[in-house]
N, C-alpha and C positions, 0 to 999 in steps of 0.2 A: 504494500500500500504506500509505503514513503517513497518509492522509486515511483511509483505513479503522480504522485501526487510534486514532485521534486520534477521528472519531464513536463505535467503540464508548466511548473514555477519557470524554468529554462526559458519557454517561450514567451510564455504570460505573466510578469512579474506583478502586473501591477491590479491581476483579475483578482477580483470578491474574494472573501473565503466562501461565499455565499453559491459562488459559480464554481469558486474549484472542487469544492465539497459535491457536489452536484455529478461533478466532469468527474470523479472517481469513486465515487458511490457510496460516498459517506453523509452522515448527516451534519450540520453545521460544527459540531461541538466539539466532536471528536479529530474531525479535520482541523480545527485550530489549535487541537491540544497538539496533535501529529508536529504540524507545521510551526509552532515555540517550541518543542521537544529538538529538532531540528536545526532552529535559529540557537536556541540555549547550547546545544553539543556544536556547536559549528561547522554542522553539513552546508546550513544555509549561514554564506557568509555575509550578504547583503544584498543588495537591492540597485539597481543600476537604472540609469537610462542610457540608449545605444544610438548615440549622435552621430549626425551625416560628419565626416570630417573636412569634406570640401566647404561644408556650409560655415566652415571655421576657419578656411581658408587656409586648411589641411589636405589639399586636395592629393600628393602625390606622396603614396607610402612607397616607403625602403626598407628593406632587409638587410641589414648587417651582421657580416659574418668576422668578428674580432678575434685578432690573434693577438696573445700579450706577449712581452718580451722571454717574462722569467717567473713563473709561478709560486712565489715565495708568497707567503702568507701576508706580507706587507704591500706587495704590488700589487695582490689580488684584493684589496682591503683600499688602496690607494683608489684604483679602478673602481671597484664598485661603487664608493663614496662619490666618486667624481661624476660617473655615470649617470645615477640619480637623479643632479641636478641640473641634467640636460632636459628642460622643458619638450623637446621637438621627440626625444625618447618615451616612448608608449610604455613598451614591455622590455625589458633587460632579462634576457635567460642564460643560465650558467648549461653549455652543454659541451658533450663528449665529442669526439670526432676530429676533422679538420681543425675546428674553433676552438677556440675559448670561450667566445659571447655568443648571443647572436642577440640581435637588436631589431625591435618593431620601432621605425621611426615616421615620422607624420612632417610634411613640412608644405610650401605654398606651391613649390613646384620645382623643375631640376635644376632651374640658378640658384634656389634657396639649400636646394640640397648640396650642391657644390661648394655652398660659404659653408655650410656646415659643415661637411665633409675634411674639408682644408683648414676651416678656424677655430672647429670645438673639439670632434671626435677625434681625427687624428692627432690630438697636441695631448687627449688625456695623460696620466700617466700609465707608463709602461705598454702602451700601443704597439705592435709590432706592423703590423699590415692591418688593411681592411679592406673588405671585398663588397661591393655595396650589389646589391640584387632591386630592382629595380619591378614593381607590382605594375602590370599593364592591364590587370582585370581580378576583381576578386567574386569567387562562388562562394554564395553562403545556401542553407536550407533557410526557407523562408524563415 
């Protein structure tokens, strides 16, 4: 019942308890108790709205794939603090593979990504290379 009731929340954050209790076959009460049980354990971490980025003059996402110099616990501490407080940076994820990083970034378009590229990201500390991937179309499920 909570995996049901967690796929409708995914799509419908912001529907009734009134309609979701409904949508999985509970009656009002017990669906609300489900869905604070949920929020209190932190399956349900919060509550989002999912903004157009172009309408933010975010129009042109990139993909960064970072390699750091030297992986000492101080560089990689250096980096991530720095990272953070790149405003045009979405998501920063630590992964396996080729990279070090990789980075969701949002910016107005490919000049904006270039000053970026050249004046913020590359100057972090401990940067070694960066391979920017460039999004021409995104699929989502409705």
């Amino acid at each position: 019942m909570d995996r049901s009731i967690l796929a409708v929340l995914e799509q419908h954050g912001r529907i009734s308890n009134a309609e979701l209790a409904d949508r999985v076959g509970l009656s009002p009460s017990p669906c609300l108790r489900r869905v604070r049980r949920l929020e209190e354990t932190g399956v349900i971490r919060g509550y989002r709205a999912v903004i157009d980025p172009a309408a933010l003059g975010r129009g042109l996402r990139v993909f960064a794939g970072v390699r750091l110099v030297r992986h000492a616990r101080a560089d990689v501490v250096a980096f991530e603090r720095a990272v953070l407080r790149l405003p045009e940076v979405v998501h920063t994820h630590h992964v396996t593979g080729h990279y070090d990083y990789l980075l969701h970034v949002e910016v107005a378009d490919l000049a904006a990504y270039e000053d970026f590229h050249a004046n913020r990201l590359a100057g972090l500390p401990g940067v070694a290379a960066v391979t920017s991937y460039v999004t021409m179309k995104t699929l989502s499920p409705s």
